[in-house]
C-alpha positions in Angstrom: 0.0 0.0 0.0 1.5 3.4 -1.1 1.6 5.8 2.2 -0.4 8.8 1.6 0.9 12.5 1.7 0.5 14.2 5.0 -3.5 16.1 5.5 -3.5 19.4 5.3 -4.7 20.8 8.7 -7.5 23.2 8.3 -6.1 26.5 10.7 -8.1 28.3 13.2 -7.9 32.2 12.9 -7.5 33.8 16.3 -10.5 34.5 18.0 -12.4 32.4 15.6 -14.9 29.3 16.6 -12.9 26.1 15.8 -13.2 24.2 12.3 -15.0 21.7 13.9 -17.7 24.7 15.6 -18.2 25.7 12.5 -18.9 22.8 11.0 -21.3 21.6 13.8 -22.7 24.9 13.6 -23.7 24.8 9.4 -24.9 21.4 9.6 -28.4 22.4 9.6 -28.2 24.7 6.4 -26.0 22.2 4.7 -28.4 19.6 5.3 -31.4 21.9 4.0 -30.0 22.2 0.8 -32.2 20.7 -1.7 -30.3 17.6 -3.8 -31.4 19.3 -7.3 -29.6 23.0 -5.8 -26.2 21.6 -5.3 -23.6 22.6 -7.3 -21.3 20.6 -8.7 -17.6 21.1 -7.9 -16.3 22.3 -10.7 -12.8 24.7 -9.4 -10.0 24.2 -7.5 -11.1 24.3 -3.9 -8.4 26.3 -2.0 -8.2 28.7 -4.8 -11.9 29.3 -4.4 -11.2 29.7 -0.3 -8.5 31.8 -1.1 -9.8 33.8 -3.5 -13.2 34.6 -1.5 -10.8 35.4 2.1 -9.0 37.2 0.3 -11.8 40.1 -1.2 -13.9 39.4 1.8 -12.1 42.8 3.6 -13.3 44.9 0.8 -16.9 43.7 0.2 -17.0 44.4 3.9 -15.8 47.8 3.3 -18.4 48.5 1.3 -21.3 47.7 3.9 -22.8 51.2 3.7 -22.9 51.9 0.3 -24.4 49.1 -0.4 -27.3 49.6 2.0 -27.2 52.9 0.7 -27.8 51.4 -3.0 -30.1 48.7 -2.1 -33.4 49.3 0.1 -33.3 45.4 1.1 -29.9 43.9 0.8 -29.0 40.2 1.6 -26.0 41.3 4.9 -26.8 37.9 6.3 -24.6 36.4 3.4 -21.9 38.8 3.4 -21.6 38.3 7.2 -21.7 34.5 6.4 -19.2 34.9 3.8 -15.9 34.2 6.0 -17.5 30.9 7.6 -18.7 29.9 4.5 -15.7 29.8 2.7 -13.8 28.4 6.3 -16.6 25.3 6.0 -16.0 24.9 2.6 -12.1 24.4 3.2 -13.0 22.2 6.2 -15.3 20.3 3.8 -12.6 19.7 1.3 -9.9 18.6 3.8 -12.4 16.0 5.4 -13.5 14.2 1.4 -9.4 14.2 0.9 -9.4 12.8 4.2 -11.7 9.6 3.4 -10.6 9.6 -0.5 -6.9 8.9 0.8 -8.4 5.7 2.9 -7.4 2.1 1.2 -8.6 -0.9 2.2 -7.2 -2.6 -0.8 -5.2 -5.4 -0.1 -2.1 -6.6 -1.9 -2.1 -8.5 -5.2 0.0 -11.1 -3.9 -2.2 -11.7 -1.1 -4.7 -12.5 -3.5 -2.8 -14.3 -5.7 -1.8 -16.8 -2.9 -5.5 -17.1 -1.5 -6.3 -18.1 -5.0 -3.4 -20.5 -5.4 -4.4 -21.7 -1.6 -8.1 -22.5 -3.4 -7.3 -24.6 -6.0 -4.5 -26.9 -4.0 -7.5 -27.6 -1.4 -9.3 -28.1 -3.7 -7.7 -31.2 -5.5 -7.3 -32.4 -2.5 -10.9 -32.4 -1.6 -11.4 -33.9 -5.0 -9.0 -36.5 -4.5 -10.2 -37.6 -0.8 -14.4 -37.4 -2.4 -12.8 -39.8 -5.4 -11.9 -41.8 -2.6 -15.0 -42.2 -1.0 -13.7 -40.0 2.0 -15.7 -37.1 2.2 -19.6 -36.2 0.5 -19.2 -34.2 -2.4 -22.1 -32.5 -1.7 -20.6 -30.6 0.9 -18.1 -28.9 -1.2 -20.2 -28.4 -4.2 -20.5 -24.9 -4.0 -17.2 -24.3 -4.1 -17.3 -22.5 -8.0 -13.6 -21.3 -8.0 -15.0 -18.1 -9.5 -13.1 -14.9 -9.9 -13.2 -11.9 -7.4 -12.4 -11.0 -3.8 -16.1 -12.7 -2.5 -15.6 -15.5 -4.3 -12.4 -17.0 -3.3 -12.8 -16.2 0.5 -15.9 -18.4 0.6 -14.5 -21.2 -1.4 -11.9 -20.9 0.9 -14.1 -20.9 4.4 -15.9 -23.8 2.8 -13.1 -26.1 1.7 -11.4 -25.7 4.9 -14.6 -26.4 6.8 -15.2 -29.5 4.9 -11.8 -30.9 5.7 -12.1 -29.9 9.2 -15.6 -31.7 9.4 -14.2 -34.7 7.8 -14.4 -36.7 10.9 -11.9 -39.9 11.9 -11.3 -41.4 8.3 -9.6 -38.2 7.8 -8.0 -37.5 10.8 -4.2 -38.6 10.0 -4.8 -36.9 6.4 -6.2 -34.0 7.8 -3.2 -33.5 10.5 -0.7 -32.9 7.7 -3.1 -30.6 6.1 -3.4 -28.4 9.2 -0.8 -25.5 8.2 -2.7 -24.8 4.8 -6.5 -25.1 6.2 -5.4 -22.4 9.0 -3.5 -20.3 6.6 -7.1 -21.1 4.2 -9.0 -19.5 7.2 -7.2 -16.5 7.7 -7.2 -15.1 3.9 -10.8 -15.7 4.0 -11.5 -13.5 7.4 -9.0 -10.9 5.8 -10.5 -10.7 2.6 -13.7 -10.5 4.1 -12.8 -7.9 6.2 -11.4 -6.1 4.0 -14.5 -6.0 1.4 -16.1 -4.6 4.5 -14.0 -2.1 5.2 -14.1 -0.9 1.3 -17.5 -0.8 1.4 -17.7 1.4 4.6 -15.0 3.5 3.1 -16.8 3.7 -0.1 -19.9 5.0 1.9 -17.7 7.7 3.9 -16.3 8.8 0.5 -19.6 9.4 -1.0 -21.2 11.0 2.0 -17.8 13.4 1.9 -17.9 14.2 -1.5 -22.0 14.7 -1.0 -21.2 17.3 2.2 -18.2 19.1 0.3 -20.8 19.5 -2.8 -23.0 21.1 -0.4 -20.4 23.8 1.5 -19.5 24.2 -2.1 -22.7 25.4 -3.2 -23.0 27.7 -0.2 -20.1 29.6 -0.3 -20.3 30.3 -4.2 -23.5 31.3 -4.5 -23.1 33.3 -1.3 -19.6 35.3 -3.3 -21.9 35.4 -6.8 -24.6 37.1 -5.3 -22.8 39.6 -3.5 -20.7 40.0 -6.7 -23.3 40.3 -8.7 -24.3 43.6 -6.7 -21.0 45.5 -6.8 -21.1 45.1 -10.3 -24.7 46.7 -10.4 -23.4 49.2 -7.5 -19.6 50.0 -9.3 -20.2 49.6 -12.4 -19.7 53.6 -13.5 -15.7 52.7 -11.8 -15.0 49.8 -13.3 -13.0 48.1 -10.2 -15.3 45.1 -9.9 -12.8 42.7 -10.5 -10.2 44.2 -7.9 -12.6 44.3 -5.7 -14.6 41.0 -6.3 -12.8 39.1 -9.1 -14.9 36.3 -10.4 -14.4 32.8 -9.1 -14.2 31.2 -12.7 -12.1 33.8 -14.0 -9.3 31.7 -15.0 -11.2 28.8 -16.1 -12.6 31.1 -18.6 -9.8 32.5 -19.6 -8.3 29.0 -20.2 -11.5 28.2 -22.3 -11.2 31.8 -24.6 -7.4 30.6 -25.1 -8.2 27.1 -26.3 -10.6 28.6 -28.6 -8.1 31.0 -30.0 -5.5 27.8 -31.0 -8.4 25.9 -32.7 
C-alpha cells in the first residue's frame, strides 16, 4: 500500500470558533440544501477559499454603500461569507481525508489465496474420489473470480476438511498448516470487502457534504458579486474588488478557442 501525503490541517484564525464549531454549527443549512440545488464542484477548492478570504475585507468595506444602493440587501450572506468559505475548506480537507483511505489489499495476497483454493481443492477432489468425504458438501465451491468469491470457497473447503471426521483425521493433521493459513485469507478478505464498502460509503457522503459547502459559499460570493457590479459599475474596479471565481477557467477556455 503506497503511504499517503501528510492532511492538510484546516487553521483556526485567532479568536475564531474552531473548524470543527463551525462545521457543527452549518450542519443544519447544509443539510437543507435541496439535492437538485447543489452545485457541482467544478474549481479548485483552495483557490476558491483563497480567493473569496481574500476580497472578503473589501466587500466588507463597502457595507454602507451598499445599504445605501439597495433598500433590502442580503447582509446575512456577506456576514456569512468568511464561515462559508472556512466550511467549505474544512469540507474539502475532510473528502481528501476519506478519498486517501485504502482498504485494498495486496495483489499477492490475493494471488496466494487463489493458489491456496485450488491446492485444497484437489485435495478435496482427491479424498471425495476416494469415497472420504460427500461431495455434496463442497459443491458450491465454484472457484470463480473476485475478492467474495475465493474467500468463501476458501471458508468452505477448509470447513469440509475440518468436518471430515476420523477417516480423515491422519490426512487432515498434515493438512493443518494450509486449512489455517485457508481460514485466515478468508476472514481478511472479508474484512477487507467490509472495510471498502464502509470507506466507499464515507467517500460518498464526503464528497456529497463538500458539494454542499461548495454550493454555499459560491452562491453566497456570486450574489454579492453580482451587486457591486450593479453598484460600481460607472468605476469599473469590480474585478479588484470581487474578481470572479471562474475567472481563469474562462480564460483558459477563450485561449483554447483561439489555438483551434
Amino acid at each position: 500500500m503506497v503511504a499517503a501525503k501528510p492532511l492538510r490541517r484546516v487553521t483556526r484564525p485567532p479568536g475564531k470558533p474552531s473548524p470543527e464549531e463551525l462545521w457543527a454549527r452549518y450542519q443544519p443549512e447544509l443539510r437543507a440544501l435541496p439535492a437538485r440545488h447543489v452545485t457541482k464542484v467544478n474549481l479548485d477548492v483552495p483557490t476558491v477559499v483563497r480567493n473569496i478570504l481574500t476580497a472578503l475585507p473589501k466587500l466588507l468595506g463597502l457595507r454602507d454603500e451598499l445599504a445605501a444602493t439597495f433598500k433590502s440587501f442580503p447582509f446575512h450572506l456577506l456576514d456569512a461569507l468568511e464561515d462559508y468559505a472556512r466550511v467549505l475548506d474544512y469540507a474539502h480537507v475532510r473528502m481528501e481525508a476519506s478519498a486517501r483511505i485504502s482498504t485494498q489489499f495486496a495483489a499477492p495476497l490475493m494471488e496466494e489465496a487463489k493458489a491456496l483454493r485450488s491446492a485444497l481443492y484437489l485435495d478435496v477432489k482427491a479424498l471425495a474420489s476416494r469415497g472420504l468425504l460427500d461431495p455434496k458438501k463442497w459443491s458450491r465451491v465454484r472457484k470463480a473470480p473476485g475478492y467474495r468469491a475465493v474467500a468463501s470457497d476458501l471458508a468452505t473447503l477448509a470447513k469440509v476438511l475440518l468436518e471430515g471426521g476420523a477417516p480423515l483425521r491422519e490426512r487432515i493433521l498434515a493438512m493443518k498448516p494450509d486449512i489455517a493459513r485457508a481460514i485466515e485469507l478468508s476472514n481478511t478478505i472479508k474484512s477487507a470487502l467490509s472495510d471498502a464498502a464502509s470507506s466507499a460509503r464515507a467517500e460518498a457522503a464526503a464528497i456529497d457534504e463538500r458539494a454542499r459547502a461548495f454550493t454555499l459559499a459560491v452562491r453566497a460570493y456570486d450574489q454579492l458579486r453580482r451587486a457591486i457590479i450593479y453598484m460600481r459599475h460607472d468605476h469599473g474596479d469590480v474585478d479588484q474588488i470581487a474578481p470572479s471565481l471562474f475567472a481563469g477557467r474562462d480564460a483558459g477556455r477563450r485561449e483554447g478557442g483561439k489555438r483551434h
